[in-house]
C-alpha positions in Angstrom: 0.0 0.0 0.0 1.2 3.5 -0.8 2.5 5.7 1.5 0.1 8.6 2.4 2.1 11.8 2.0 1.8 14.2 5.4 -0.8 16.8 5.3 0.9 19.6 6.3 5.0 19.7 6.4 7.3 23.1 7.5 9.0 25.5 4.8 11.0 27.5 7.4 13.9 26.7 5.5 12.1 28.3 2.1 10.4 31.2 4.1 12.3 34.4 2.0 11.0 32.5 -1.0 7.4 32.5 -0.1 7.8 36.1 0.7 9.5 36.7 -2.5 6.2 35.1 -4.5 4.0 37.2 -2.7 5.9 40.3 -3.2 6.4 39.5 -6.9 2.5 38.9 -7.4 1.5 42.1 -5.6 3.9 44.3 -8.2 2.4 42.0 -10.8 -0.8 42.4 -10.3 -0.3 46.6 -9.7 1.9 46.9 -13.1 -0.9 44.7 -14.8 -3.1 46.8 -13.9 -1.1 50.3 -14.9 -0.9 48.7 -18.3 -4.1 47.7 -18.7 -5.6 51.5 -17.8 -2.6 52.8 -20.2 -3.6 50.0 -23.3 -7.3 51.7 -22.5 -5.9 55.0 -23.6 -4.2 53.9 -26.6 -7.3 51.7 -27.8 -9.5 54.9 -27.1 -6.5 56.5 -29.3 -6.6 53.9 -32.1 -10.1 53.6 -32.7 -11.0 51.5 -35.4 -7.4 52.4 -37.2 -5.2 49.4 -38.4 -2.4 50.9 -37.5 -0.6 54.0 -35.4 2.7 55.2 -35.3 4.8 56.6 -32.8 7.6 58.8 -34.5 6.5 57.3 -38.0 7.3 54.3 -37.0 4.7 51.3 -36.1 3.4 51.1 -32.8 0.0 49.7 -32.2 -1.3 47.1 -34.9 -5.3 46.5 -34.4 -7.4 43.8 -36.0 -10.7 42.1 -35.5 -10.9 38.1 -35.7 -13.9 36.0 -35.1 -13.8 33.1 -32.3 -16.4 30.9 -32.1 -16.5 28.4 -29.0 -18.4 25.3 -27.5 -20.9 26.7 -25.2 -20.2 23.8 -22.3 -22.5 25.4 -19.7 -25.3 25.1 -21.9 -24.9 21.7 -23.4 -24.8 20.0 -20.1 -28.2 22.3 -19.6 -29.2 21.2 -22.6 -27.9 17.3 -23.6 -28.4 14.0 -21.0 -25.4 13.4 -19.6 -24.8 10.2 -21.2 -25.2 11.8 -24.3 -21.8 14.3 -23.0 -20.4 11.6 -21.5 -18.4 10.4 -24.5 -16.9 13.4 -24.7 -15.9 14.8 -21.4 -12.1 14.5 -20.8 -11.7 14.2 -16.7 -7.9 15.2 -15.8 -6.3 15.2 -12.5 -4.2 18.3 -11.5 -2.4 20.0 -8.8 -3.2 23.4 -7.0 -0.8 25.2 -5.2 -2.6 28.0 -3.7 0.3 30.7 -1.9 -1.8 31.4 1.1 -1.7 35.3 2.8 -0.6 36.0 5.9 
């Protein structure tokens, strides 16, 4: 029988490091967020243009595409589940979540 790993185990040793990712995601998420009120301005600048320059020279390149996408919420609202059930992929995967103090 397999080993069950401990539930919870010390990072003392890896402290600074857990710090460091917390650090790093707050300056992320406050320069994300400075370039996505500046990218507001330039889009409100662009318009519908394809292109704009800064100094003559190309800059800002805008296009429109089309996505289309499988509307999952509504074919499970929609379909039996054994009809889905062919094609559901299940997949197991790993969450870290970096807890706050």
């Amino acid at each position: 029988m397999p080993e069950t790993p401990p539930q919870r185990i010390p990072l003392d040793d890896l402290a600074d490091d857990v710090d460091l990712v917390r650090r790093a995601r707050q300056l992320a998420r406050q320069w994300s967020e400075l370039a996505d009120t500046t990218m507001a301005k330039i889009k409100e600048a662009v318009g519908d243009a394809e292109e704009a320059t800064v100094n003559g020279r190309p800059a800002v390149r805008h296009s429109t595409r089309t996505v289309t996408r499988l509307d999952s919420k509504r074919l499970r609202a929609d379909l039996p589940e054994d009809v889905l059930a062919p094609y559901v992929n299940v997949t197991t995967e790993h969450r870290y979540e970096l807890l706050e103090d």
